[in-house]
PAKE-656789 format. One record per atom (N, C-alpha, C): z, x, y. Coordinates in steps of 0.05 Angstrom, whole numbers, padded with zeros to 5 digits, always signed. Each point is the difference from the previous one (the first is absolute). Layout:
BEGIN
ZXY...
//
This chain:
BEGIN
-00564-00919-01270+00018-00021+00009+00007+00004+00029+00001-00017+00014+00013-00002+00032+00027-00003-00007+00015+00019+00013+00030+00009-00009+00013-00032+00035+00022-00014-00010+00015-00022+00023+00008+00009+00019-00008-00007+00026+00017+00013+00026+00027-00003-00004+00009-00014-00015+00027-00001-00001+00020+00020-00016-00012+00017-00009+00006+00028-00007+00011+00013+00015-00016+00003+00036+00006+00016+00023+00040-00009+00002+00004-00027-00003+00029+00006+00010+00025+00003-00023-00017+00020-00020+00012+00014-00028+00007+00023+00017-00010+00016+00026-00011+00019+00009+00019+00012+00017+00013-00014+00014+00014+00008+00022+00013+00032+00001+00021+00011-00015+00001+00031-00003-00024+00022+00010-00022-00012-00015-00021+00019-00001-00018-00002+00025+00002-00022+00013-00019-00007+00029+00017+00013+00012+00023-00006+00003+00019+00018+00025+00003+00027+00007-00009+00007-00031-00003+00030-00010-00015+00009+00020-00033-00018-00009-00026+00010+00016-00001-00005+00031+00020-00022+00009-00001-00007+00027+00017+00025+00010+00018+00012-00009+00017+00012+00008-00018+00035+00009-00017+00003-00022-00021+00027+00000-00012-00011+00017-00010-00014+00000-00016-00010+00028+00010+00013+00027+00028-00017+00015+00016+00007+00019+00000+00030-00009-00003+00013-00014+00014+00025-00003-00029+00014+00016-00030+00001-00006-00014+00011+00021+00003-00008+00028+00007-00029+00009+00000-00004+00016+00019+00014+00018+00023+00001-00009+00024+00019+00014-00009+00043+00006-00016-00005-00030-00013+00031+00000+00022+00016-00016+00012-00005-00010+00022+00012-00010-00001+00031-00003+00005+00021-00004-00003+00025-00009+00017+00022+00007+00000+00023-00009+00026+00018+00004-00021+00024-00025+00021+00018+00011-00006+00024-00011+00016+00007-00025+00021-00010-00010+00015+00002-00024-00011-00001-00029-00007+00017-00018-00009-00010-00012+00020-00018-00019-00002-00015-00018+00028-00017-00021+00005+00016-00021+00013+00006-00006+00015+00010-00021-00007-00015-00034-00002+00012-00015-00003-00013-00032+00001+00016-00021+00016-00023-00011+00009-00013-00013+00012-00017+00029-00004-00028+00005+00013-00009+00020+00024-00019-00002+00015-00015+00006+00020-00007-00004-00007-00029-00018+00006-00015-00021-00007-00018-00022+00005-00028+00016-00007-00019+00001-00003-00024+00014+00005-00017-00017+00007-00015-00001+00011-00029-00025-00005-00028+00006-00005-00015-00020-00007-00028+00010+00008-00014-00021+00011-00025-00012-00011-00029-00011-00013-00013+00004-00019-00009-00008-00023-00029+00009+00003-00019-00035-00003-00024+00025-00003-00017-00029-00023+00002-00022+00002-00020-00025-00013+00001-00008-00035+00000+00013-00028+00008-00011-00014-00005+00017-00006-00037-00016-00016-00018+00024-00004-00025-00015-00022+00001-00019-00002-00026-00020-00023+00002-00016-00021-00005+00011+00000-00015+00018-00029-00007+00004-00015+00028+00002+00021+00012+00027-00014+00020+00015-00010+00018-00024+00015+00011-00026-00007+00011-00018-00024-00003-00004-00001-00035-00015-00023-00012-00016-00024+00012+00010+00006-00010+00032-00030-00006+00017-00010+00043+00000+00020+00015-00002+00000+00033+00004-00016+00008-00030+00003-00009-00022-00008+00008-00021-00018-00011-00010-00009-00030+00012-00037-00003+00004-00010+00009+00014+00005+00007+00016-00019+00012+00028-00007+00031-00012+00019+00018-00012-00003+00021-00010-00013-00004-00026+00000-00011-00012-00015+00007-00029+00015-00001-00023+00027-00002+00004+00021-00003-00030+00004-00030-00004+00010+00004-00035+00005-00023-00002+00028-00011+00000+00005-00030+00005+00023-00015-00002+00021+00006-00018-00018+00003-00026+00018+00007-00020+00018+00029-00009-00013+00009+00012+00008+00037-00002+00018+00005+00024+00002-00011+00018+00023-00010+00014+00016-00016+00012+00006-00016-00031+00014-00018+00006+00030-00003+00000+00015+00025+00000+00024+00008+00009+00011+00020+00017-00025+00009+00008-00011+00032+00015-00010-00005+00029+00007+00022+00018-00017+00002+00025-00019+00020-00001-00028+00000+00007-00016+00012-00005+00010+00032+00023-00008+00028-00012+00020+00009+00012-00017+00010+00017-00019-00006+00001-00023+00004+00028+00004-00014+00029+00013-00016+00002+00008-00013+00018+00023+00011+00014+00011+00017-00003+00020+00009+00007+00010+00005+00035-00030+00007+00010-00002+00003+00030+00002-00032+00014+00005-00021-00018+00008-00022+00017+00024-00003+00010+00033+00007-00021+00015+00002+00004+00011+00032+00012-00014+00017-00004+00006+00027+00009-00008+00014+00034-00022-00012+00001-00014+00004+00027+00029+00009+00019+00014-00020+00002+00022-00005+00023+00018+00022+00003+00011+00012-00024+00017+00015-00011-00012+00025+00004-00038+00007-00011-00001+00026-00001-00001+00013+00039-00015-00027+00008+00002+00001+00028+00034+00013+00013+00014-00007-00005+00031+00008+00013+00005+00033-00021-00012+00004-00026+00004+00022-00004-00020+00022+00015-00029-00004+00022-00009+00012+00006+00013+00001+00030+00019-00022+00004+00019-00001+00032+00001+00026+00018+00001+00025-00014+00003+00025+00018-00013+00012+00000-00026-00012-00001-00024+00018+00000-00009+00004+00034-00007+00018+00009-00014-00006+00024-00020-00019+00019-00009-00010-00026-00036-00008+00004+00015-00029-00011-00019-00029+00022+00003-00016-00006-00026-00010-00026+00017-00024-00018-00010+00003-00019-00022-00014-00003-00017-00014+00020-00024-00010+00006-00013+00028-00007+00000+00024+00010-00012+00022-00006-00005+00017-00021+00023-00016-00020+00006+00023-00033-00023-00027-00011-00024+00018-00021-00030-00004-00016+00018+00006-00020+00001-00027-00019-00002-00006-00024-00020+00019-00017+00005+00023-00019-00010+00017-00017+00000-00012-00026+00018-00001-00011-00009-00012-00032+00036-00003-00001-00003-00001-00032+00033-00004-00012-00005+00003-00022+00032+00014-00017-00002+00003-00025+00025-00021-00016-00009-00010-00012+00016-00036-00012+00011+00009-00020+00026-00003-00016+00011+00009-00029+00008-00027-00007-00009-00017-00023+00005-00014-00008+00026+00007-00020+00018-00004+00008+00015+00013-00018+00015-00022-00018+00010-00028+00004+00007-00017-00019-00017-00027+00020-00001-00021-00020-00004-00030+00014+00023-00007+00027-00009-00014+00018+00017-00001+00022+00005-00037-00003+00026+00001-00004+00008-00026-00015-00013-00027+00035-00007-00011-00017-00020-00024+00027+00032-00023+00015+00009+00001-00017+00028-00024+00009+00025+00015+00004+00001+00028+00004+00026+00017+00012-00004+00005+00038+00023-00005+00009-00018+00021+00035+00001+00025-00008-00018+00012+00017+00000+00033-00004+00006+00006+00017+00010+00035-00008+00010+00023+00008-00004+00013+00013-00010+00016+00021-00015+00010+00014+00009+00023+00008-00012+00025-00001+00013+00022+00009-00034+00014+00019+00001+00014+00021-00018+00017+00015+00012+00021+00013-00027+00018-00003+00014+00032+00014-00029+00008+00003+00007+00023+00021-00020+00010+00009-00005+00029-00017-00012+00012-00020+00001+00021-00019-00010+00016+00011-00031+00009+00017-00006+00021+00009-00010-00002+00018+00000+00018+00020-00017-00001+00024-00011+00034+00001-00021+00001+00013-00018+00022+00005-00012-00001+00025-00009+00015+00014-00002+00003+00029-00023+00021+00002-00025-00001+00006-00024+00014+00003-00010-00006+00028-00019+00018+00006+00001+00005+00031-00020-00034+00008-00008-00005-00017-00021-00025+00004+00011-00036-00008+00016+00004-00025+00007-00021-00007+00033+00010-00017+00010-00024-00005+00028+00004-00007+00001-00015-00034+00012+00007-00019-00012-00016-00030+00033-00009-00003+00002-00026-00006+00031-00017-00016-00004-00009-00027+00018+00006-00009-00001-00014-00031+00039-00022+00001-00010-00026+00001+00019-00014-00003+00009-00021-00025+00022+00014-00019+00013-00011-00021+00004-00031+00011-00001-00016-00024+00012-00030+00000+00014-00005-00032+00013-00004+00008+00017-00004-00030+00008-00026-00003-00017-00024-00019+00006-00024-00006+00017-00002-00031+00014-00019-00006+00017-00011-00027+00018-00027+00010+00016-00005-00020+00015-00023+00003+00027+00011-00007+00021-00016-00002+00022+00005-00016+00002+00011-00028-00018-00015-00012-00008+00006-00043-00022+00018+00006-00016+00007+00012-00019+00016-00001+00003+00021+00028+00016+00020-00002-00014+00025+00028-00021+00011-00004-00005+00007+00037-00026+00017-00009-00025-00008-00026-00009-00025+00013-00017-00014-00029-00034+00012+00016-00003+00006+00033-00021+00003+00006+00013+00027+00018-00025+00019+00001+00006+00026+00019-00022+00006+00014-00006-00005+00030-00027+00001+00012+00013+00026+00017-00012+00015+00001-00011+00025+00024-00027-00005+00021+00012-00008+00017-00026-00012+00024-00007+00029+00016-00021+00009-00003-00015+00026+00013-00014-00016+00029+00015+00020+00020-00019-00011+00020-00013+00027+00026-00010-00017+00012-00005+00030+00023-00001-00011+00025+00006+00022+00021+00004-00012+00025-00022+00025+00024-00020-00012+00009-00023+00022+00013+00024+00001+00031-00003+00034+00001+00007+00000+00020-00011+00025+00026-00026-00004-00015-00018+00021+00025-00034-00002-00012-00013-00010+00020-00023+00002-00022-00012+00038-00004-00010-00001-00022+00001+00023-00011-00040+00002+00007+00002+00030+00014-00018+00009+00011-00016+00019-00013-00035-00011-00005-00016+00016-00013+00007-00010-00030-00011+00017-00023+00002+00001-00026-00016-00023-00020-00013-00024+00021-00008-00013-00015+00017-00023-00019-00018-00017-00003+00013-00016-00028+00002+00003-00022+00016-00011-00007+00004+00018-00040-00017-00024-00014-00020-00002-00021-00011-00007-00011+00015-00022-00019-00006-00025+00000+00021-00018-00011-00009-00007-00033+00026-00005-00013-00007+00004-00028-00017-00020-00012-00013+00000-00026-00023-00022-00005+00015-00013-00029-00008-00023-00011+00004-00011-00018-00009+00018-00018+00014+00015-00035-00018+00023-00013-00023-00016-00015-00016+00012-00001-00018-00018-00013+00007-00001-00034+00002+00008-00009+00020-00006-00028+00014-00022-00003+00007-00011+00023+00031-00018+00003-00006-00022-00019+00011-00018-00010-00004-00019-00014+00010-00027+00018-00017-00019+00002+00006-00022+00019+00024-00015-00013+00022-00013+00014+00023-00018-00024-00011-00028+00019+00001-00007+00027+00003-00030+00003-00014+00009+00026-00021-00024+00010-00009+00005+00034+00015-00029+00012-00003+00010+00030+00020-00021+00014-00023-00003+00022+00003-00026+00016-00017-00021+00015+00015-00002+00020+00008+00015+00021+00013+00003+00015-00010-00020+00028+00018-00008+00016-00013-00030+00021+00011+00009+00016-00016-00005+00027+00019-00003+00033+00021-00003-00009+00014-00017-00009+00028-00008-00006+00019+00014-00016-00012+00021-00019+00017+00011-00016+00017+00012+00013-00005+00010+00026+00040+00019+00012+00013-00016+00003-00009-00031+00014+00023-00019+00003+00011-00010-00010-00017-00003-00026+00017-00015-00024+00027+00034-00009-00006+00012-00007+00020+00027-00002+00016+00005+00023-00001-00006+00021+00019-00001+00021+00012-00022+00004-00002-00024-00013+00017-00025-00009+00017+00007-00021-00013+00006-00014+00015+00007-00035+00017+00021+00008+00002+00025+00018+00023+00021-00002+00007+00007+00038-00008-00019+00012+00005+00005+00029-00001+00027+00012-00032+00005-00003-00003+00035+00017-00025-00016+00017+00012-00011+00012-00025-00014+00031-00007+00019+00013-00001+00022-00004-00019+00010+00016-00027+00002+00015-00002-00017+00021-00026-00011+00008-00027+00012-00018-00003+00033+00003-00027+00007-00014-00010-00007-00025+00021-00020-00017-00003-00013-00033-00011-00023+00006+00010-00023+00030-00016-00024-00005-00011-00009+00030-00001+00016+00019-00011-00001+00024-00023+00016+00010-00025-00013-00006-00025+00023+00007+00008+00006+00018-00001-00017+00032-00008+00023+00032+00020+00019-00004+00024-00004-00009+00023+00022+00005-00015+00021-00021-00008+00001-00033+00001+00018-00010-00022+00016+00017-00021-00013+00009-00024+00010+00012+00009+00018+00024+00017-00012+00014+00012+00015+00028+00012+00029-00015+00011-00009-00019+00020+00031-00017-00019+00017-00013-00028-00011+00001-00025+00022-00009-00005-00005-00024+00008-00020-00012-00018-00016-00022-00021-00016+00003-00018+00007-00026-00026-00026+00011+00009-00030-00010+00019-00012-00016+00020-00023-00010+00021+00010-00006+00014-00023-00015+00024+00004+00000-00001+00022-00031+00029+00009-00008-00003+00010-00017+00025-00004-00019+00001+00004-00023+00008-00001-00021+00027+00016+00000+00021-00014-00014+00021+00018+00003+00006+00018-00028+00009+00027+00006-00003+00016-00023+00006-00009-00026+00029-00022+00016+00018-00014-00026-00021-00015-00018-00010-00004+00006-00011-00019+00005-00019+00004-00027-00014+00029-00001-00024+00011-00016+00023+00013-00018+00020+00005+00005+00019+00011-00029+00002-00024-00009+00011-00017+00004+00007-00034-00010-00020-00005-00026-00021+00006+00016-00017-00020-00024-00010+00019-00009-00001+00030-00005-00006+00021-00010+00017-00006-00030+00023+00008+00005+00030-00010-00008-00002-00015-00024-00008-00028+00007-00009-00021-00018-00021+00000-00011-00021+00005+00001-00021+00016-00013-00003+00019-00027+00020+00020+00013+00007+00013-00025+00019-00004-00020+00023-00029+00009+00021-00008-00030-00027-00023-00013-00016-00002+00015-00011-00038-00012-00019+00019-00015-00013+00025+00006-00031+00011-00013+00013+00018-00022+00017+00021+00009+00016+00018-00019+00021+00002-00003+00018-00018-00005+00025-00001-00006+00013-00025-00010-00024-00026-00012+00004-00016-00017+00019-00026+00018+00001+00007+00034+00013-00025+00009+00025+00008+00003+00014+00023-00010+00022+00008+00012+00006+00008+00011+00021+00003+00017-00005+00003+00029+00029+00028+00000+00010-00010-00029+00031+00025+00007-00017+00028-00019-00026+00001-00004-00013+00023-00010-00015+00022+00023+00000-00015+00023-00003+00028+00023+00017+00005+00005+00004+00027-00005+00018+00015+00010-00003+00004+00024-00011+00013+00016-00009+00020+00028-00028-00012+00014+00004-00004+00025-00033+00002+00013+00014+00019+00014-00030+00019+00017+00006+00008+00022-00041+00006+00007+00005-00005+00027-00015-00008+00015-00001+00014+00029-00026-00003+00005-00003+00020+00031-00027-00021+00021+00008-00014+00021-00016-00016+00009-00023+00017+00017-00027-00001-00004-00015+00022+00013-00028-00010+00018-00001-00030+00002-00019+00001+00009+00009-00033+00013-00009-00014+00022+00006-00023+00002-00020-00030-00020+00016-00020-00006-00023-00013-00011-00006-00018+00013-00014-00003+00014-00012-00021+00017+00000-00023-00017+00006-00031+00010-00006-00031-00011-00021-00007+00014-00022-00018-00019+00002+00002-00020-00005+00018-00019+00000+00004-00023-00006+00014-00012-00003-00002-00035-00020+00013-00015+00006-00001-00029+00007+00028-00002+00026+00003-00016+00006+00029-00012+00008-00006-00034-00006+00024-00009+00012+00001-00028+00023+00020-00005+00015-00005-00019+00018+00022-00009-00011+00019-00019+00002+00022-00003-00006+00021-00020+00017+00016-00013-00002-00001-00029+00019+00030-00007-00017+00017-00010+00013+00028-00001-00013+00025-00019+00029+00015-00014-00018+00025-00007+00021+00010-00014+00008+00023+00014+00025+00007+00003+00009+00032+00007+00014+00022-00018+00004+00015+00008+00004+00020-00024+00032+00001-00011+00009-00022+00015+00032-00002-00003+00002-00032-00013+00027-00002-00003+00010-00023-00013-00011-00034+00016-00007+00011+00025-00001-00020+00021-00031-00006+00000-00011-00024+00007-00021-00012-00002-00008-00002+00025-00025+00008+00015-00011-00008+00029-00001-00023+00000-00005-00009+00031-00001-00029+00012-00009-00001+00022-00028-00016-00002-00014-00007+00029+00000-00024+00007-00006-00006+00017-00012-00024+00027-00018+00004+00010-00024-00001+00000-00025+00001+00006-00016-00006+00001-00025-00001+00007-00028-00013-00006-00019-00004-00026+00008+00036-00002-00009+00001-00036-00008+00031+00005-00003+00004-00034-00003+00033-00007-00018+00014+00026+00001+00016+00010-00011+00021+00018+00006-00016+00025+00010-00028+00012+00001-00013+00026+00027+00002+00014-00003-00007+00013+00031-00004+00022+00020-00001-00017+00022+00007+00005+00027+00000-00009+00021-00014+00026+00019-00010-00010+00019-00010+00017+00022+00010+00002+00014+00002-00033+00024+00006-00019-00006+00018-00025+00019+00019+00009-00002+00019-00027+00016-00003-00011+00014+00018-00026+00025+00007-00007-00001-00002-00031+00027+00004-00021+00000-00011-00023+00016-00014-00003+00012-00001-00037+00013-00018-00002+00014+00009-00030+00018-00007-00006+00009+00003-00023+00014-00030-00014-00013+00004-00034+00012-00019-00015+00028+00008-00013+00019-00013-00007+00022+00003-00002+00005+00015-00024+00028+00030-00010-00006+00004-00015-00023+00027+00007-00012+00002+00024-00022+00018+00000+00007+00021+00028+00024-00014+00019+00017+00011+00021+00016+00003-00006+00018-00013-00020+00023+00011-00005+00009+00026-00012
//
């Protein structure tokens, strides 16, 4: 589906976000402090989100109408959160054009009522400081009034801050060949833009070749959310009978870029724990994008 330009002015919070990281290289921001964490909790109300924007979010991803038809899909969460986790990373040194999106770990913890505004809480939980790069893990805490805390994302990120000399590249992980295929996706020039309409993360390298190309891509590329999303949905529609309040947990580690266009499939296997693997990939022994697992509900708890 071609997601409506008229989505973009659903957006405004989240563009200002990214216009604002923008200005923030431009100015150069930086300091020697490192931030402190546990960091100080940030708060918000936002309205309800609209239906359309929903509707048009939960075809584009792969779920169905009916399985959330009183629910916000809790994958989405970086539409309304973006803004918020941004001001909880406010005292960081490094402007945030420079902090690389790593993965995230999602807790589905109740349905997130679709016709309440939500709750919003962000903090900055950990920071680490190595002589090469710096690692953040940033809490978002979504609910409503009748439901708290109905979604719990931990956003893992990293920030390069010397290139690191000698040692070579570390060998990037492969789809296992075991994996069992659940759903392949047909990925178009257009798929970042339609996902940067639907949750406002414009970040040129998702729907602007020369720029991603200038940033050292060969196209544009795919946003991580983007490959959890329909990962996500994949696994309530293939193993979990269409329900969507039976995942408990994803968590996820973004490791390779995915160039558009593209065909990728999702994969699971088994691990030796309660939790189920999860790929994004090409296929058994090929490229990987997205790793991580996942738990059915009842199986994390």
């Amino acid at each position: 589906m071609s997601v409506p330009f008229t989505h973009a002015f659903r957006q405004g919070p989240c563009i200002g976000t990214i216009f604002g990281a923008a200005m923030g290289v431009l100015w150069n921001r930086s300091g020697d402090a490192e931030p402190v964490a546990p960091g100080p909790t940030h708060n918000d109300e936002l309205p309800a989100r609209a239906p359309s924007l929903l509707s048009d979010y939960i075809q584009w991803t792969g779920g169905e109408a009916e399985a959330y038809a009183d629910a916000v899909p809790p994958h989405l969460f970086a539409q309304w959160g973006y803004p918020l986790m941004a001001k909880a990373l406010g005292a960081a040194p490094w402007p945030l054009a420079r902090i690389l999106n790593q993965g995230c770990r999602l807790e589905n913890r109740a349905p997130l009522p679709a016709d309440e505004p939500l709750v919003v809480q962000a903090h900055l939980s950990h920071v680490s400081v190595e002589p090469h790069k710096a690692r953040t893990i940033t809490r978002l805490v979504t609910g409503t009034a009748s439901v708290p805390e109905a979604i719990v994302a931990d956003l893992h990120a990293v920030v390069p801050l010397a290139k690191r000399e000698g040692g070579g590249k570390r060998e990037k992980p492969s789809v296992p060949e075991s994996a069992t295929e659940l759903a392949r996706h047909q990925l178009t020039p257009r798929s970042g833009l339609d996902f940067a309409l639907l949750t406002g993360d414009f970040n040129p390298i998702h729907w602007i070749g020369p720029y991603a190309k200038m940033a050292g891509f060969r196209s544009t590329i795919l946003h991580g959310f983007a490959s959890m999303s329909l990962a996500w949905e994949d696994v309530v529609r293939n193993l979990l009978d269409g329900d969507p309040s039976r995942l408990a947990m994803m968590d996820v580690r973004f490791v390779r870029p995915l160039h558009l266009p593209a065909d990728v499939g999702v994969y699971v296997s088994e691990t030796e724990s309660d939790e189920t693997a999860i790929h994004v990939g090409t296929g058994p022994g090929g490229e990987v994008y997205m790793v991580g697992t996942f738990a059915k509900r009842g199986e994390h708890e």
